[in-house]
mmJSON file of the N, C-alpha and C atoms, coordinates in Angstrom:
{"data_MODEL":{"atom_site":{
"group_PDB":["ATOM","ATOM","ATOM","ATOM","ATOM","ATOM","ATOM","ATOM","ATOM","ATOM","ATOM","ATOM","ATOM","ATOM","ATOM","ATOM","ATOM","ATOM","ATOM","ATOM","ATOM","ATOM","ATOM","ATOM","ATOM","ATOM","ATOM","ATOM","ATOM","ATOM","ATOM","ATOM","ATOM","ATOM","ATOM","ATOM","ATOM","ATOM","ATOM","ATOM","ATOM","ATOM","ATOM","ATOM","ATOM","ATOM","ATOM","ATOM","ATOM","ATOM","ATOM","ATOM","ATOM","ATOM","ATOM","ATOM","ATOM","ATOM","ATOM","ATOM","ATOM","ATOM","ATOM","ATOM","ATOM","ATOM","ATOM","ATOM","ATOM","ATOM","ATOM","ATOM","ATOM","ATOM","ATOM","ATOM","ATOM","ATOM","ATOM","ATOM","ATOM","ATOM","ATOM","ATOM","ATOM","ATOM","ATOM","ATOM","ATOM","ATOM","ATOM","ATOM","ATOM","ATOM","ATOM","ATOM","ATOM","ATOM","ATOM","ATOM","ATOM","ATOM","ATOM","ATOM","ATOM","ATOM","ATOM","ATOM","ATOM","ATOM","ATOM","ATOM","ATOM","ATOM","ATOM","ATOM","ATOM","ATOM","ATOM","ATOM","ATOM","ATOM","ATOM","ATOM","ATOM","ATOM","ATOM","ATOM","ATOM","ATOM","ATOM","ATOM","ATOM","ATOM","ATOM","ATOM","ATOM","ATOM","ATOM","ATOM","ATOM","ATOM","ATOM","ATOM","ATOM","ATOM","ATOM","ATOM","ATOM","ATOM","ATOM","ATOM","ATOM","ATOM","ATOM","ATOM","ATOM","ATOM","ATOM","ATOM","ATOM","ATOM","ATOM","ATOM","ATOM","ATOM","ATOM","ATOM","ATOM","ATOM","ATOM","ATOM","ATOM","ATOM","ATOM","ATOM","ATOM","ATOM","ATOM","ATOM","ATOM","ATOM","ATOM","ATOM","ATOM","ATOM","ATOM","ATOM","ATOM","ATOM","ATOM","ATOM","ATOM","ATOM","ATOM","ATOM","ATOM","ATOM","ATOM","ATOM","ATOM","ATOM","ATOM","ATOM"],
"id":[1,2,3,4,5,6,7,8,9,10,11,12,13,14,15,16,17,18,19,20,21,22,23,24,25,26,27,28,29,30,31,32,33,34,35,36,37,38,39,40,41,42,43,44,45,46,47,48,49,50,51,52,53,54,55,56,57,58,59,60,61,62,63,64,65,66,67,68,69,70,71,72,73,74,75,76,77,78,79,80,81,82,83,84,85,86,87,88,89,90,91,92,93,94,95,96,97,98,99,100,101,102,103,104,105,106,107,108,109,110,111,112,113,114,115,116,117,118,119,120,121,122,123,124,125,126,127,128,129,130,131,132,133,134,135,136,137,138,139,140,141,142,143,144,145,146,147,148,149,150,151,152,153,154,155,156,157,158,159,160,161,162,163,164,165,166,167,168,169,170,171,172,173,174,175,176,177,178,179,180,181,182,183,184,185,186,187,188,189,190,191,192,193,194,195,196,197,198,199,200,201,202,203,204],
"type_symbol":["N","C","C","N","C","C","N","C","C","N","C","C","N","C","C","N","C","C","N","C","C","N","C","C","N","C","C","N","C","C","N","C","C","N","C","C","N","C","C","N","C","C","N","C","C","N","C","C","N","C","C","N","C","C","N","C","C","N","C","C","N","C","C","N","C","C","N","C","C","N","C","C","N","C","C","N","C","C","N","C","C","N","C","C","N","C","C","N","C","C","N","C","C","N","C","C","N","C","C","N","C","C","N","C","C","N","C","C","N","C","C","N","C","C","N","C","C","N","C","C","N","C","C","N","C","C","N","C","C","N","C","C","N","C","C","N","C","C","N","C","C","N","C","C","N","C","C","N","C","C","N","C","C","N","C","C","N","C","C","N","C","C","N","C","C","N","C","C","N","C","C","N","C","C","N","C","C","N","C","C","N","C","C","N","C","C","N","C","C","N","C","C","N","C","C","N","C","C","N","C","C","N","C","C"],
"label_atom_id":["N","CA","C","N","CA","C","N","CA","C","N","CA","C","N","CA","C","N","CA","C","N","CA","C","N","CA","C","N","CA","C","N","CA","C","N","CA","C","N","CA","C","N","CA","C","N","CA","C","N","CA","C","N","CA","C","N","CA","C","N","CA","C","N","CA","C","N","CA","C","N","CA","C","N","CA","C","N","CA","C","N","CA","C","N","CA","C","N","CA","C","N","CA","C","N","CA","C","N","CA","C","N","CA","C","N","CA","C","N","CA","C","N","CA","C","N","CA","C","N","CA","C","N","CA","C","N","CA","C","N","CA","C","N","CA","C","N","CA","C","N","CA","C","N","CA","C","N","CA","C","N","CA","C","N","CA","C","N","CA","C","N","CA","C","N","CA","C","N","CA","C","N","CA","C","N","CA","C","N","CA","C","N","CA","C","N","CA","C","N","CA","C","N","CA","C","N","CA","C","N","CA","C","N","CA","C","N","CA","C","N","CA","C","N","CA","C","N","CA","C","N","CA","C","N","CA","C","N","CA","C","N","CA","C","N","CA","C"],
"label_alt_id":[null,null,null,null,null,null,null,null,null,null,null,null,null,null,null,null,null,null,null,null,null,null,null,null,null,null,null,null,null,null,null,null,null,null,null,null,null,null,null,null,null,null,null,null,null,null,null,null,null,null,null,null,null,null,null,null,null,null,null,null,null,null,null,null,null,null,null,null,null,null,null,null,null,null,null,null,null,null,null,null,null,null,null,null,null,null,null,null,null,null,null,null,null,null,null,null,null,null,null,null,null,null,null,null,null,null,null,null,null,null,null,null,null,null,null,null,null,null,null,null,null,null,null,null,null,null,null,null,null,null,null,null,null,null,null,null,null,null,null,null,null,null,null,null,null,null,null,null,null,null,null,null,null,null,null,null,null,null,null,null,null,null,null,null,null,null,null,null,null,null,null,null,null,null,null,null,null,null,null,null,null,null,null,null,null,null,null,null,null,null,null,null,null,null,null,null,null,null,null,null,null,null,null,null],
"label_comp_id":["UNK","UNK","UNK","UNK","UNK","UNK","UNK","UNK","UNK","UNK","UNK","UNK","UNK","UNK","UNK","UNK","UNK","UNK","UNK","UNK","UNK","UNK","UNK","UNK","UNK","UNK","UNK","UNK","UNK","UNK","UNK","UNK","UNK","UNK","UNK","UNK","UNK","UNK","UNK","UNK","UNK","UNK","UNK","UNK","UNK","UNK","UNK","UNK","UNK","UNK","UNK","UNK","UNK","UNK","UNK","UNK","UNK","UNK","UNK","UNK","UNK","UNK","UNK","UNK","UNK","UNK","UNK","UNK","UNK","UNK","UNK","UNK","UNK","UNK","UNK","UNK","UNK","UNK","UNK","UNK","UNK","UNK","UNK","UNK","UNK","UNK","UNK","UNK","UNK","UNK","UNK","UNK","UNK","UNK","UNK","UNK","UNK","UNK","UNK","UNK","UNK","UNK","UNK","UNK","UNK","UNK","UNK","UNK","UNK","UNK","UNK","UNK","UNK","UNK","UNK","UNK","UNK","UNK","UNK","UNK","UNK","UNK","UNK","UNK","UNK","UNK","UNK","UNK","UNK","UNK","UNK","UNK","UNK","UNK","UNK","UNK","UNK","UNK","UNK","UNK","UNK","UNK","UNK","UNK","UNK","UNK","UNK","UNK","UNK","UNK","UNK","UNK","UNK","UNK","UNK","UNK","UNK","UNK","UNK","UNK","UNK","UNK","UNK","UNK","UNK","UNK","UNK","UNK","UNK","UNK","UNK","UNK","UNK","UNK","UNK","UNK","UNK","UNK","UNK","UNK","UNK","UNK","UNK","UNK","UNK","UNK","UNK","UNK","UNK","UNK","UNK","UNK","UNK","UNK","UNK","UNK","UNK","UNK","UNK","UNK","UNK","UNK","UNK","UNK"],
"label_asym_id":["A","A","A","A","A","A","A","A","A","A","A","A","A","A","A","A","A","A","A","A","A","A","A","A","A","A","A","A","A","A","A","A","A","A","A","A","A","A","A","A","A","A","A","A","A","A","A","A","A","A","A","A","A","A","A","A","A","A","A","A","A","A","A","A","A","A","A","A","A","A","A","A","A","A","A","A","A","A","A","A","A","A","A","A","A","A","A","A","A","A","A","A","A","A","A","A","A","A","A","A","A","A","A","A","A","A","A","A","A","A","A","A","A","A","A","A","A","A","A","A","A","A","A","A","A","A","A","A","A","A","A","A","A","A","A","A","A","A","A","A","A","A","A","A","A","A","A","A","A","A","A","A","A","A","A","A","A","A","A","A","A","A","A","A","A","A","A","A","A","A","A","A","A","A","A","A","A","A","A","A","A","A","A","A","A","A","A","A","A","A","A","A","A","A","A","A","A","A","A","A","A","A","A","A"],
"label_entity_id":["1","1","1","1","1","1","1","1","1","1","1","1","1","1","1","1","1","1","1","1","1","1","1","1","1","1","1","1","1","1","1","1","1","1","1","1","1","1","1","1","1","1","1","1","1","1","1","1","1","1","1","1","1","1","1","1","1","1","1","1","1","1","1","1","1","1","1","1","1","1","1","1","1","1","1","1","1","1","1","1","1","1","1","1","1","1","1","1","1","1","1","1","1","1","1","1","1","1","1","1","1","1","1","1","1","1","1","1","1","1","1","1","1","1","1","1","1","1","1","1","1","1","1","1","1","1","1","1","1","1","1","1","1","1","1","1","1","1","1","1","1","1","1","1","1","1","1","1","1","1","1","1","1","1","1","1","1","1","1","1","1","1","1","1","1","1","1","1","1","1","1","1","1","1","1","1","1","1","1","1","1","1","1","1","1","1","1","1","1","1","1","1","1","1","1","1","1","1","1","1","1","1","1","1"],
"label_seq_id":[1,1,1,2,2,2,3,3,3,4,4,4,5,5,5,6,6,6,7,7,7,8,8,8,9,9,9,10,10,10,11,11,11,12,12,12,13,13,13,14,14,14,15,15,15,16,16,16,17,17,17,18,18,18,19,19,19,20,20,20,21,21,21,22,22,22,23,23,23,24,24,24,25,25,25,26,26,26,27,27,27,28,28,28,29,29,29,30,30,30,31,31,31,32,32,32,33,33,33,34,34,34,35,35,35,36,36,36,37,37,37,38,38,38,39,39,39,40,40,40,41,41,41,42,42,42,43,43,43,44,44,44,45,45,45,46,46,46,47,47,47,48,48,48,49,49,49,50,50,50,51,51,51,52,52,52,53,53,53,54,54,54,55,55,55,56,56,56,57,57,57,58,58,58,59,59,59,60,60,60,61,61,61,62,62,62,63,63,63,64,64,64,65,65,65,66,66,66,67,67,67,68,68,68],
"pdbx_PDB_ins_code":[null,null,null,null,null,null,null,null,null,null,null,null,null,null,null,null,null,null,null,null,null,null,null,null,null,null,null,null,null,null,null,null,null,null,null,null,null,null,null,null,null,null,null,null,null,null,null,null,null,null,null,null,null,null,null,null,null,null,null,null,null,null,null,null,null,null,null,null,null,null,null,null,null,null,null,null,null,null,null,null,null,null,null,null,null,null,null,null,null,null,null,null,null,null,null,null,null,null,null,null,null,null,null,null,null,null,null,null,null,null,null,null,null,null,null,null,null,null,null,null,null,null,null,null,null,null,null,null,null,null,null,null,null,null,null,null,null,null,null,null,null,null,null,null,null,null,null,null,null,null,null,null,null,null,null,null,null,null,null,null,null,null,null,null,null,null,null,null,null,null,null,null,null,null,null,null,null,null,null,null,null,null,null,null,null,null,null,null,null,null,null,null,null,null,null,null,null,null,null,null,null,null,null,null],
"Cartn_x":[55.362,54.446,54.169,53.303,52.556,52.256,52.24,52.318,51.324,51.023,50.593,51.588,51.62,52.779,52.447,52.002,50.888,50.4,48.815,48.398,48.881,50.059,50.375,50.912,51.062,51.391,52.802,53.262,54.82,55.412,56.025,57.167,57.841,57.26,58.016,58.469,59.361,60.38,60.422,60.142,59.988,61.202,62.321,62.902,62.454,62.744,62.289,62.806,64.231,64.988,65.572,64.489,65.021,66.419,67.186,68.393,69.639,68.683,70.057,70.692,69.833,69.938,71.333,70.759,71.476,73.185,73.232,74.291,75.228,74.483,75.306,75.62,74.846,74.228,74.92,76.033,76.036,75.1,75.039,73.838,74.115,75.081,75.017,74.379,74.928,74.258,72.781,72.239,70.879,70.083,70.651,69.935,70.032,71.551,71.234,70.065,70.132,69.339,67.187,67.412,65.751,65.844,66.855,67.206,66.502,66.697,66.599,65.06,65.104,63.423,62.788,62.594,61.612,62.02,63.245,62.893,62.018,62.265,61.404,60.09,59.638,58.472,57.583,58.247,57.662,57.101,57.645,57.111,55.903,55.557,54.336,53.066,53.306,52.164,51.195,50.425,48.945,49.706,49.406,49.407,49.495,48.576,47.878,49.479,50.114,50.622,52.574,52.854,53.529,54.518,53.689,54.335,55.414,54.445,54.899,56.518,56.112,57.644,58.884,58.603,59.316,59.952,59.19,59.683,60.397,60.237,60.847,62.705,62.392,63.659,64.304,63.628,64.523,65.349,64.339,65.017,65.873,65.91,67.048,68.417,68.171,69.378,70.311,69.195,69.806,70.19,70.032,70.377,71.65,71.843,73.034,74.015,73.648,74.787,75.516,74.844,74.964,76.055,75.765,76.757,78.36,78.527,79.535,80.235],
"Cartn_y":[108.682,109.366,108.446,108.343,107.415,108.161,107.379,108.389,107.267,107.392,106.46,106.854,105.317,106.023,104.996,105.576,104.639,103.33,103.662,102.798,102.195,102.291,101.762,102.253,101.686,102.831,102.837,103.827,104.079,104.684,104.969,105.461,106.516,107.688,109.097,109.473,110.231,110.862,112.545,112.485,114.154,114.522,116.15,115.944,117.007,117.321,119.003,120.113,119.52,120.936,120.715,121.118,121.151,121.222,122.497,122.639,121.611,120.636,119.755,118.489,118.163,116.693,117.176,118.304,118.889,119.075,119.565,120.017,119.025,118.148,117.506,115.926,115.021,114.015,113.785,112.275,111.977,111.347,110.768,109.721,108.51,107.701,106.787,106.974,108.148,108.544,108.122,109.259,109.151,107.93,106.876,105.897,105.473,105.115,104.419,105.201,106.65,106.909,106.724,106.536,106.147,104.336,103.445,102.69,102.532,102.876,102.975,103.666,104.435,104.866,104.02,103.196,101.95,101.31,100.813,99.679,99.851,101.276,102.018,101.645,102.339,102.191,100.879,99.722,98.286,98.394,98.592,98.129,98.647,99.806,100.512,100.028,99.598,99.697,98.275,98.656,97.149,96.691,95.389,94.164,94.422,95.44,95.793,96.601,97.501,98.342,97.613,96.84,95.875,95.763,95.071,94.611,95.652,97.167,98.576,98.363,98.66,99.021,97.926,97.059,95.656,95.704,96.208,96.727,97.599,98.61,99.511,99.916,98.812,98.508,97.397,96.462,95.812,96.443,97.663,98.178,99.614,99.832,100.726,99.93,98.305,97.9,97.338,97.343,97.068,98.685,99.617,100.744,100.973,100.518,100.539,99.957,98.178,97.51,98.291,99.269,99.451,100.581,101.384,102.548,102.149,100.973,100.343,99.322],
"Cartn_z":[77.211,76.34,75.149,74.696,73.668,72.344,71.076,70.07,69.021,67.734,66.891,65.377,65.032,63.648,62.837,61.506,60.796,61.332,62.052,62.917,63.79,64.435,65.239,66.754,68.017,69.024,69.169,69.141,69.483,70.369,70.913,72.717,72.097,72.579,72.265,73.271,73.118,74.356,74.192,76.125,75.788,77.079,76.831,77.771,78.46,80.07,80.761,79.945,79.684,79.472,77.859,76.811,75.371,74.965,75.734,75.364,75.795,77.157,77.625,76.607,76.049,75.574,74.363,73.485,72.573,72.638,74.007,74.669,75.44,76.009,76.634,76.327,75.402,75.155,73.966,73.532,72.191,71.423,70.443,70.145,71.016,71.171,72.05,73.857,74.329,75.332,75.421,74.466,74.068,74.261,73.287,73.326,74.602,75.122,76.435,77.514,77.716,78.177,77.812,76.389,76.126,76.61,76.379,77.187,78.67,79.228,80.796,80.944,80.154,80.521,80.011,79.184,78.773,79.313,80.05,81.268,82.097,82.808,83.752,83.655,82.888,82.099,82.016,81.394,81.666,82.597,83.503,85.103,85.502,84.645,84.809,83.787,82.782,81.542,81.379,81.418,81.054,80.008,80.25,79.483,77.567,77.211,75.799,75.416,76.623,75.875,76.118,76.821,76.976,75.353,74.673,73.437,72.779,72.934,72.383,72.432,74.446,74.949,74.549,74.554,74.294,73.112,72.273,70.774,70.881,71.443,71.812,71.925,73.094,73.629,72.545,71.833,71.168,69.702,69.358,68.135,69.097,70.246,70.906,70.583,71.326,71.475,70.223,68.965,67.762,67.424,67.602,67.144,68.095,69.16,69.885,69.035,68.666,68.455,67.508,66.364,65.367,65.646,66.687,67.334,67.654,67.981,69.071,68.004],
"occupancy":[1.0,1.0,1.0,1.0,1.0,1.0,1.0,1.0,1.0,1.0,1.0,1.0,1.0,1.0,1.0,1.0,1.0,1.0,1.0,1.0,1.0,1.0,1.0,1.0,1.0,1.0,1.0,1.0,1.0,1.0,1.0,1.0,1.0,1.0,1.0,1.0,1.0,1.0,1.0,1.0,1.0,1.0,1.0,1.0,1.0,1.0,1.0,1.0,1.0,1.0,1.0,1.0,1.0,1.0,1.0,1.0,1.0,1.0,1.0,1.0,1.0,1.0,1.0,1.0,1.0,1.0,1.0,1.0,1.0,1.0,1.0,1.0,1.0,1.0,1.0,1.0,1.0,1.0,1.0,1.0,1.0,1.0,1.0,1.0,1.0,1.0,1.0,1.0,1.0,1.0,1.0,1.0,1.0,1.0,1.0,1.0,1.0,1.0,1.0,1.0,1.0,1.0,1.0,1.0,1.0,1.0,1.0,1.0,1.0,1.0,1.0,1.0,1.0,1.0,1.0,1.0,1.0,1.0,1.0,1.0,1.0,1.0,1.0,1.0,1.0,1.0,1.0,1.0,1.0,1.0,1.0,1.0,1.0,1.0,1.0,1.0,1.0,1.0,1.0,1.0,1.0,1.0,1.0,1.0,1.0,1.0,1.0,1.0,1.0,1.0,1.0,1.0,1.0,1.0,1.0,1.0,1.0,1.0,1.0,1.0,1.0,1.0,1.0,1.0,1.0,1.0,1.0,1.0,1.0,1.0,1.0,1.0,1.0,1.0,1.0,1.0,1.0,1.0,1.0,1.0,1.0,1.0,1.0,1.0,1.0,1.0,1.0,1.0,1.0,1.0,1.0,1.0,1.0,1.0,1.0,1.0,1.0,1.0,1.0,1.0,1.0,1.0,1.0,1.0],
"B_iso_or_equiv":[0.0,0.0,0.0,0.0,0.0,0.0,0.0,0.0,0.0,0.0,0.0,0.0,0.0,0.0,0.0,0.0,0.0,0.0,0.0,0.0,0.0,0.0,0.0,0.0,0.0,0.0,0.0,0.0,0.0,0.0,0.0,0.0,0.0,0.0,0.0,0.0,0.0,0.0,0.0,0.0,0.0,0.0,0.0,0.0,0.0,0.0,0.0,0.0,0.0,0.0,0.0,0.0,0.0,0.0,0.0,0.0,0.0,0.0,0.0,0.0,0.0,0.0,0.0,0.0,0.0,0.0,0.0,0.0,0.0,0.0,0.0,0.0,0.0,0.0,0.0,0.0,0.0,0.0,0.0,0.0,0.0,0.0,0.0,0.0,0.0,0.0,0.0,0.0,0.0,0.0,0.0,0.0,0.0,0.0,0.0,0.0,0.0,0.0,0.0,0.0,0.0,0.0,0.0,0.0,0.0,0.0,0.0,0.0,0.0,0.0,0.0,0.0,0.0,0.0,0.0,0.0,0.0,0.0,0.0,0.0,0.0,0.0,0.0,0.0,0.0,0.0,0.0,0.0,0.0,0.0,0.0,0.0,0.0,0.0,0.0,0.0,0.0,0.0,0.0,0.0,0.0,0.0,0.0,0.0,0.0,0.0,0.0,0.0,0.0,0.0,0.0,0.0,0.0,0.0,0.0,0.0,0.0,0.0,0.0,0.0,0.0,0.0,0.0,0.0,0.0,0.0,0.0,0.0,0.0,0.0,0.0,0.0,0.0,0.0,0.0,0.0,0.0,0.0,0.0,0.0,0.0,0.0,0.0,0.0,0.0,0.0,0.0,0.0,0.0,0.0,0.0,0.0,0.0,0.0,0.0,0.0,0.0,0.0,0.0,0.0,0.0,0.0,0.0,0.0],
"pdbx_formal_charge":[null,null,null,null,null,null,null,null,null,null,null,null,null,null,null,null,null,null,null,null,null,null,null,null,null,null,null,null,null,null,null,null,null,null,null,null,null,null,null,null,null,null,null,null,null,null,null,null,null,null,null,null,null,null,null,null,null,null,null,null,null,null,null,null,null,null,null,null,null,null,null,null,null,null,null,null,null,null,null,null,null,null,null,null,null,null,null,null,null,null,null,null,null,null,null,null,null,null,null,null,null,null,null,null,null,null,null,null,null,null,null,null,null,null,null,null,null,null,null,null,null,null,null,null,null,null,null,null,null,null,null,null,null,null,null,null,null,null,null,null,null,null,null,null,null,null,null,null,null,null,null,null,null,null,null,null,null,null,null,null,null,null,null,null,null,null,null,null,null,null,null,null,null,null,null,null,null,null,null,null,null,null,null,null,null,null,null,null,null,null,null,null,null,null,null,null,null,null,null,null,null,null,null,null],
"auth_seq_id":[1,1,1,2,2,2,3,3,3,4,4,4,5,5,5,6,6,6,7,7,7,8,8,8,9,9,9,10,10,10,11,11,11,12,12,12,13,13,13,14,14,14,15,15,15,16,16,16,17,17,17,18,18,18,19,19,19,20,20,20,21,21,21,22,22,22,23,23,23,24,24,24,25,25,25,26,26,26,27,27,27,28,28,28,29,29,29,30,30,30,31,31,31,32,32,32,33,33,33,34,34,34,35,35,35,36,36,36,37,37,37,38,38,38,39,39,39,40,40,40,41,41,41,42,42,42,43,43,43,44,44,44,45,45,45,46,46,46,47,47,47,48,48,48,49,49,49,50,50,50,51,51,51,52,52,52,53,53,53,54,54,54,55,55,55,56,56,56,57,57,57,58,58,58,59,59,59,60,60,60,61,61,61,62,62,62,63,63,63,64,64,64,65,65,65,66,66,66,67,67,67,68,68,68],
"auth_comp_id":["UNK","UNK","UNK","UNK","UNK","UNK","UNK","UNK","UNK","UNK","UNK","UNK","UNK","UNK","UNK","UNK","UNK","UNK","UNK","UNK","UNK","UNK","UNK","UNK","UNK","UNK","UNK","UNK","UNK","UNK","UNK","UNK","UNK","UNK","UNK","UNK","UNK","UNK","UNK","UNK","UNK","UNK","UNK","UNK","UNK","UNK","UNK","UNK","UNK","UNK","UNK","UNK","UNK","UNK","UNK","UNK","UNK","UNK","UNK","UNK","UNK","UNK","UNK","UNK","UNK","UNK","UNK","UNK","UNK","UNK","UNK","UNK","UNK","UNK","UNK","UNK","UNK","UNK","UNK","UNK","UNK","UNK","UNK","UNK","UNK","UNK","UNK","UNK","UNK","UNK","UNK","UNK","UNK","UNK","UNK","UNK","UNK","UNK","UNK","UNK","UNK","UNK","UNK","UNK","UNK","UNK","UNK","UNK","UNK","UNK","UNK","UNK","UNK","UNK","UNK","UNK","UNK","UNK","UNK","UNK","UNK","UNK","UNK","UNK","UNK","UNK","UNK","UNK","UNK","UNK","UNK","UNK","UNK","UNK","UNK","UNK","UNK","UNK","UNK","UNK","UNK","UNK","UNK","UNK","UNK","UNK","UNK","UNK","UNK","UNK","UNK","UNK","UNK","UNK","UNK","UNK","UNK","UNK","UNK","UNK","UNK","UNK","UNK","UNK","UNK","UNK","UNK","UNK","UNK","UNK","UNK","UNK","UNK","UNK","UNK","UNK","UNK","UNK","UNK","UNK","UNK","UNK","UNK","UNK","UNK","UNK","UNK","UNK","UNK","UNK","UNK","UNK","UNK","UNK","UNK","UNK","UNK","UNK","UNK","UNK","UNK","UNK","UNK","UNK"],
"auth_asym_id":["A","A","A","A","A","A","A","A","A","A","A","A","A","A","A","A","A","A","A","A","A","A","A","A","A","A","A","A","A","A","A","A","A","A","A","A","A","A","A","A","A","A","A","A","A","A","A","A","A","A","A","A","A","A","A","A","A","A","A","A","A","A","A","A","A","A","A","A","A","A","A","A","A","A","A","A","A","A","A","A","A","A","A","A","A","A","A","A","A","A","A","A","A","A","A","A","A","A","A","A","A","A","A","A","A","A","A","A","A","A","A","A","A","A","A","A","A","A","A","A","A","A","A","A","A","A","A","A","A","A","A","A","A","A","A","A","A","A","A","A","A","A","A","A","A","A","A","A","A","A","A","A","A","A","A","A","A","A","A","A","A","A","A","A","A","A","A","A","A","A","A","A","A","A","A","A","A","A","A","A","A","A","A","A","A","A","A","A","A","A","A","A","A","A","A","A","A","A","A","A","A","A","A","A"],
"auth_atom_id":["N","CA","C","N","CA","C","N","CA","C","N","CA","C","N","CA","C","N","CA","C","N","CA","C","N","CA","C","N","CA","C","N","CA","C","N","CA","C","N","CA","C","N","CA","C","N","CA","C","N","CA","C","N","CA","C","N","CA","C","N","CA","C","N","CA","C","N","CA","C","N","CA","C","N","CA","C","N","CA","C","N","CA","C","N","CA","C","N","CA","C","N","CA","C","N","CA","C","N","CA","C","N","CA","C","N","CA","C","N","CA","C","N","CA","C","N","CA","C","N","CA","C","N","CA","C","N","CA","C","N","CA","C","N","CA","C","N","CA","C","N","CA","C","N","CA","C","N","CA","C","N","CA","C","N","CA","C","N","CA","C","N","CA","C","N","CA","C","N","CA","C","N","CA","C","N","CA","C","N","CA","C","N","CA","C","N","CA","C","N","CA","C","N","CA","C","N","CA","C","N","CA","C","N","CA","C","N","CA","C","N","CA","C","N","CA","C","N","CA","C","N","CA","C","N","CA","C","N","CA","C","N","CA","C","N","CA","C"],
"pdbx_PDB_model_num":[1,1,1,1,1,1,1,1,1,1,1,1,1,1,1,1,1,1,1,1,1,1,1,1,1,1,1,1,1,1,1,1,1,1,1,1,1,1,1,1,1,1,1,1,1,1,1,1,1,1,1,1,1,1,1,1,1,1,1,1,1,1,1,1,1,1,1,1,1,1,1,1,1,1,1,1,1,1,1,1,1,1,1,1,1,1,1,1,1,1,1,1,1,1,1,1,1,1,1,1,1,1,1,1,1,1,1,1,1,1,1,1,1,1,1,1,1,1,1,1,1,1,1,1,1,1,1,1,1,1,1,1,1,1,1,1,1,1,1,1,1,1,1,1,1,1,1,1,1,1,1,1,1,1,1,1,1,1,1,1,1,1,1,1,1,1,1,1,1,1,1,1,1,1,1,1,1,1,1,1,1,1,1,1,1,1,1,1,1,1,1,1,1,1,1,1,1,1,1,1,1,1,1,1]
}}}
């Protein structure tokens, strides 16, 4: 899902089930799991929107180091 955040495009995350993430998920979880969906993801997106995800994933994995 695609979002804009002052001018710019950003990777929002939506889950099926509102109450699971809450319940079952630490913050580290979390990330690894938005993790894995922007890998996913790469594999799918034009060229333009590329950079987004890339970003994406690089401020996930600095928000990881920061966990660990």
């Amino acid at each position: 899902m695609w979002g804009r955040e002052k001018g710019r495009r950003t990777v929002t995350y939506q889950f099926i089930d509102s109450s699971y993430p809450s319940l079952c998920l630490d913050k580290k979880d979390l990330i690894l799991a938005q993790l894995e969906a922007c890998k996913r993801l790469l594999e799918y997106v034009v060229d333009e929107d590329k950079n987004t995800v890339e970003s994406e994933i690089t401020e996930l994995k600095m928000a990881l180091d920061f966990l660990t």
